[in-house]
N, CA, C and O atoms as a printed pandas DataFrame, in Angstrom:
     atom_number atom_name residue_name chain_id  residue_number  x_coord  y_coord  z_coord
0              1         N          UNK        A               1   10.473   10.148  -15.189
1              2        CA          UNK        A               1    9.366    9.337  -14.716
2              3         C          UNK        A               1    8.649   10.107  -13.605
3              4         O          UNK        A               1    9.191   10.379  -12.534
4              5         N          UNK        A               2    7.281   10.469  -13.958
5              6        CA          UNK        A               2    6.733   10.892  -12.588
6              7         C          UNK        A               2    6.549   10.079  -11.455
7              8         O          UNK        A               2    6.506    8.850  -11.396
8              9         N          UNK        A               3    6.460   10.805  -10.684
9             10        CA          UNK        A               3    5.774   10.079   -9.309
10            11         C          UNK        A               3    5.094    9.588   -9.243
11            12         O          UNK        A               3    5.184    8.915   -8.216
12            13         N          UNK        A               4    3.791    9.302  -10.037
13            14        CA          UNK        A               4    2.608    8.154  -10.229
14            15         C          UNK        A               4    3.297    7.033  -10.941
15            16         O          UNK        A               4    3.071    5.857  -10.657
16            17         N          UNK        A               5    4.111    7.394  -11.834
17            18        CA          UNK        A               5    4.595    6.391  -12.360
18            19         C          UNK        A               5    5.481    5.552  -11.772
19            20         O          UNK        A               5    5.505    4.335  -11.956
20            21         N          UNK        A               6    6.143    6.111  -11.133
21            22        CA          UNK        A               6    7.082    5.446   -9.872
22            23         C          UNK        A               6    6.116    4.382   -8.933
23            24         O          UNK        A               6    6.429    3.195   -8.838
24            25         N          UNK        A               7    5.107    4.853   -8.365
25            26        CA          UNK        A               7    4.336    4.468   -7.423
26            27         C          UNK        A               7    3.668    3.480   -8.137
27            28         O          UNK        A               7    3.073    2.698   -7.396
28            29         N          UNK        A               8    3.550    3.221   -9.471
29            30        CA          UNK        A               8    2.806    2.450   -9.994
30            31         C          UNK        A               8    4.068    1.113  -10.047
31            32         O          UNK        A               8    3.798   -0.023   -9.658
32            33         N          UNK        A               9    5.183    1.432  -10.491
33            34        CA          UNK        A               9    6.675    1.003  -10.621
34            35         C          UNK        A               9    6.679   -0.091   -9.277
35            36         O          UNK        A               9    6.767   -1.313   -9.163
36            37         N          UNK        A              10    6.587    0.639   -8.685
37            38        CA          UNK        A              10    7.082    0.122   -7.150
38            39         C          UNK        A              10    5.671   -0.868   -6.661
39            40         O          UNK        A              10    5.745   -2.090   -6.530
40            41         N          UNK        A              11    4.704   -0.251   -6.485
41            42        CA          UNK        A              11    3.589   -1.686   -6.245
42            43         C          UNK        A              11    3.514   -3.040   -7.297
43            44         O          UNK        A              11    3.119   -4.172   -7.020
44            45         N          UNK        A              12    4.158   -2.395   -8.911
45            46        CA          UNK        A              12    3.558   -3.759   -9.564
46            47         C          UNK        A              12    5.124   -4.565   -8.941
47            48         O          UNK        A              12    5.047   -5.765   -8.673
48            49         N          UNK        A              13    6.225   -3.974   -8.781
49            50        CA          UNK        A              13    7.585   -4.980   -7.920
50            51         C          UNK        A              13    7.003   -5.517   -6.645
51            52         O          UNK        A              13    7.291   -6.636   -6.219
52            53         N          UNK        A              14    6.268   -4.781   -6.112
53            54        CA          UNK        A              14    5.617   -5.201   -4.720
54            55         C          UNK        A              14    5.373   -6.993   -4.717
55            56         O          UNK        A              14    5.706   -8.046   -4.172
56            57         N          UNK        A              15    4.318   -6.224   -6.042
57            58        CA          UNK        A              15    3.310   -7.528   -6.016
58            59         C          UNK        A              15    3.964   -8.957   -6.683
59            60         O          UNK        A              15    3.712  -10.135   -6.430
60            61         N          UNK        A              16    4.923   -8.324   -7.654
61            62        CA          UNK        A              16    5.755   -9.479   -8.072
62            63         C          UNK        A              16    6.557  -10.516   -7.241
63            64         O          UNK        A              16    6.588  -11.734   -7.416
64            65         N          UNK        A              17    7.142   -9.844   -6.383
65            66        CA          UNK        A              17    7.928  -10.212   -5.544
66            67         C          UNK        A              17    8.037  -10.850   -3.829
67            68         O          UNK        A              17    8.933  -11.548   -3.355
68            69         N          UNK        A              18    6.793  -10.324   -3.160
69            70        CA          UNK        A              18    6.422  -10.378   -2.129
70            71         C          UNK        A              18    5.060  -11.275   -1.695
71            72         O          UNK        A              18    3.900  -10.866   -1.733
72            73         N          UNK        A              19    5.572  -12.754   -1.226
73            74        CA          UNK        A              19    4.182  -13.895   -1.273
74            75         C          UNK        A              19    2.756  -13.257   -0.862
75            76         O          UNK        A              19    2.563  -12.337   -0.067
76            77         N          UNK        A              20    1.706  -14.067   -1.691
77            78        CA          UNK        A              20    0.532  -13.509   -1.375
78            79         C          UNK        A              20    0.421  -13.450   -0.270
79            80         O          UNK        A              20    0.411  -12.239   -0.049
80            81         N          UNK        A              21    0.321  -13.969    0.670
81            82        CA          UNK        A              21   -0.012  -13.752    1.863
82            83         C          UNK        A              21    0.553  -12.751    2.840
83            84         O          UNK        A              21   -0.065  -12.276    3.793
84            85         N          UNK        A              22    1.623  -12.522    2.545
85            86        CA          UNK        A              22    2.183  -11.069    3.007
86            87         C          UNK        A              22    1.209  -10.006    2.495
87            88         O          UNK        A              22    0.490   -9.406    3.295
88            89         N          UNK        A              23    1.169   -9.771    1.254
89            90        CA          UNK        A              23    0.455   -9.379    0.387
90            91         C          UNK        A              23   -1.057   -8.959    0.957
91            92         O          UNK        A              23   -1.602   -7.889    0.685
92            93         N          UNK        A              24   -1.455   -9.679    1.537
93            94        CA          UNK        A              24   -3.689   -9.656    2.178
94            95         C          UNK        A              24   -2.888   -8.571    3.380
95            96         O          UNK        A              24   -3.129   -7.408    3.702
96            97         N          UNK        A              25   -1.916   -9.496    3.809
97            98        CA          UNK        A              25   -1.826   -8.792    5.823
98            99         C          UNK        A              25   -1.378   -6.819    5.593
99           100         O          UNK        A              25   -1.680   -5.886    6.337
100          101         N          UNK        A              26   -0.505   -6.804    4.147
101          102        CA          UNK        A              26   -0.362   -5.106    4.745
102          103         C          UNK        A              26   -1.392   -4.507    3.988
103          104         O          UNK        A              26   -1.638   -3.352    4.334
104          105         N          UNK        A              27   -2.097   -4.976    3.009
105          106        CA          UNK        A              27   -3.267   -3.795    2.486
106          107         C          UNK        A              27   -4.297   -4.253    3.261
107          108         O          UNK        A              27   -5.375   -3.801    2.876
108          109         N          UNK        A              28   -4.408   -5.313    4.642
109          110        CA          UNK        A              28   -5.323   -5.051    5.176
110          111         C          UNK        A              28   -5.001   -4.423    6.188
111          112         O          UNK        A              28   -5.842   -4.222    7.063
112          113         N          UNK        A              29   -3.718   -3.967    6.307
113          114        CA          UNK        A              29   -3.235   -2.734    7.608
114          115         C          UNK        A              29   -3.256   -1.389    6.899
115          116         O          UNK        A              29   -3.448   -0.359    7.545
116          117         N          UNK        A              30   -3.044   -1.373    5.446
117          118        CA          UNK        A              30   -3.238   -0.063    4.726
118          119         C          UNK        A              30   -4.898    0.340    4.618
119          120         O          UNK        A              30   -5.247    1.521    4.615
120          121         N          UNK        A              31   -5.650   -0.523    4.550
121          122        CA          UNK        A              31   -7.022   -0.503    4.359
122          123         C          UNK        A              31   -7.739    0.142    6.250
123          124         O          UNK        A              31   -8.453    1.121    6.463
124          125         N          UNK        A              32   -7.357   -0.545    6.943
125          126        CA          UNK        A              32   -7.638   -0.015    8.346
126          127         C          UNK        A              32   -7.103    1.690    8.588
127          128         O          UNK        A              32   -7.654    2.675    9.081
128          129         N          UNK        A              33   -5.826    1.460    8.000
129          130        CA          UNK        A              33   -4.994    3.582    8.479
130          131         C          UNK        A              33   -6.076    4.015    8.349
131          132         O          UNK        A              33   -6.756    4.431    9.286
132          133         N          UNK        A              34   -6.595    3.981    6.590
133          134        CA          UNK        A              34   -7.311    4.796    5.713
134          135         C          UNK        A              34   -8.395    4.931    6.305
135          136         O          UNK        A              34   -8.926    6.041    6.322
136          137         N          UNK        A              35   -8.968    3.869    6.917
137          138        CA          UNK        A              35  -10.619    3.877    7.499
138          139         C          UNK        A              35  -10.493    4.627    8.924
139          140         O          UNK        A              35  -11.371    5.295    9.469
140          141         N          UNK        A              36   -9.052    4.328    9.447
141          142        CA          UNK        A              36   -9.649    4.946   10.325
142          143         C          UNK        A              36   -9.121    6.535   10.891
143          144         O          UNK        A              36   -9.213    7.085   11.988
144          145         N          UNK        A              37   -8.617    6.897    9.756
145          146        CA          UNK        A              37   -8.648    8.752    9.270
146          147         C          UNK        A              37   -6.958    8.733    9.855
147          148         O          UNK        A              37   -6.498    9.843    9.588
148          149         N          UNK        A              38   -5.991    7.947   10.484
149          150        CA          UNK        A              38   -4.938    8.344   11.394
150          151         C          UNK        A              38   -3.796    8.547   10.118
151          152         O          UNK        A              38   -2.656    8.852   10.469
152          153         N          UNK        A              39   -4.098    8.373    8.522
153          154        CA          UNK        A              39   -3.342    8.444    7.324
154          155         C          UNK        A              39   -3.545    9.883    7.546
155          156         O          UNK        A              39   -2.461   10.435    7.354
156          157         N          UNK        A              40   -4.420   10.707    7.854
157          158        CA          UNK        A              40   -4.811   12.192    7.593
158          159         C          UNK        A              40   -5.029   12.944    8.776
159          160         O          UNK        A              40   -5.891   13.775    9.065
160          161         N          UNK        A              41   -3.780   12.336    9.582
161          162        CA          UNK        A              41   -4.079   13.222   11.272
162          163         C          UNK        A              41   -5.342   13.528   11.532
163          164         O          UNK        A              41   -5.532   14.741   11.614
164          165         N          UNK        A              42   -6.344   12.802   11.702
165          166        CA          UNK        A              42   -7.458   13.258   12.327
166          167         C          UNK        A              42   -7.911   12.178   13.538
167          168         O          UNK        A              42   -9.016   11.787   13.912
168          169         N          UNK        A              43   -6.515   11.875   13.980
169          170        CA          UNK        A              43   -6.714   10.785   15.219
170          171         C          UNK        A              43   -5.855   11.779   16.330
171          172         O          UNK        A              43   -5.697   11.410   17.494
């Protein structure tokens, strides 16, 4: 199994398993890293 496939593996368990509302609060903390460049050391 590749690694995309894994990663794909592991978010659709994410999503199965873990209440929506947990669910909004970390991809809206994953959505902020990304925006604000500190995912790609440029903080």
């Amino acid at each position: 199994m590749s690694v995309k496939e894994q990663l794909e593996q592991a978010k659709a368990n994410f999503i199965a398993k873990v209440p929506a509302e947990a669910q909004v609060e970390i991809f809206r903390h994953i959505k902020e890293q990304l925006q604000s460049g500190i995912v790609f050391g440029l903080n």
